[in-house]
Structures are given as C-alpha cells and as structure tokens.
C-alpha positions, -999 to +999 in steps of 0.1 A: -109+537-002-129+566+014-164+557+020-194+587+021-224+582+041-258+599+037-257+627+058-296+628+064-313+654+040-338+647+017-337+611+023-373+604+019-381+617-015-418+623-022-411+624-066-403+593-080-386+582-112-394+546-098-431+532-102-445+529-066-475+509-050-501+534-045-521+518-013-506+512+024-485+482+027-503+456+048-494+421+063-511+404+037-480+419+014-460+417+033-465+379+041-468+373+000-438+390-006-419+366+022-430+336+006-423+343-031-384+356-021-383+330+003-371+351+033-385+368+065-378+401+065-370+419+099-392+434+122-379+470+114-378+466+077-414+458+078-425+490+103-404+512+083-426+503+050-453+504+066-449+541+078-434+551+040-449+528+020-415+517+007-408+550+000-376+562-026 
C-alpha cells in the first residue's frame, strides 16, 4: 500500500469549515483540556497551538 505524505503547501489554512476558538490559547486551556481527556500533552503540541491557535 503506497502511502502519500503532505508535501508542505497550504498546510495552515486561514478559512475554516470547522468552528474555531477565537482567543489565544493559554495555559489555563491548556491545563483544563489535560485534565478532562486525562492526558499531558507534549511540549511541542502545546507551543505549536499556541503559535496557531489550533489552527485547520
């Protein structure tokens, strides 16, 4: 089976079909969101939505 990767264009897609928070992601979130899935999420997970916001 022949996998296809993304090949880096248009990644970050600033229209959305998907409903989006609309203020920056903070540690506060980010902490709430940890305890109600019951996970920590890593480190670069966590600085990538805070530069995109969770992004699309």
């Amino acid at each position: 089976m022949k996998k296809e990767f993304y090949q880096s264009e248009n990644f970050w897609s600033d229209d959305s079909k998907y409903k989006r928070i609309d203020y920056p992601i903070n540690d506060e979130i980010i902490k709430k969101t940890e305890i109600i899935l019951d996970v920590k999420l890593p480190s670069s997970l966590v600085d990538l939505m805070k530069i995109k916001n969770g992004g699309d």
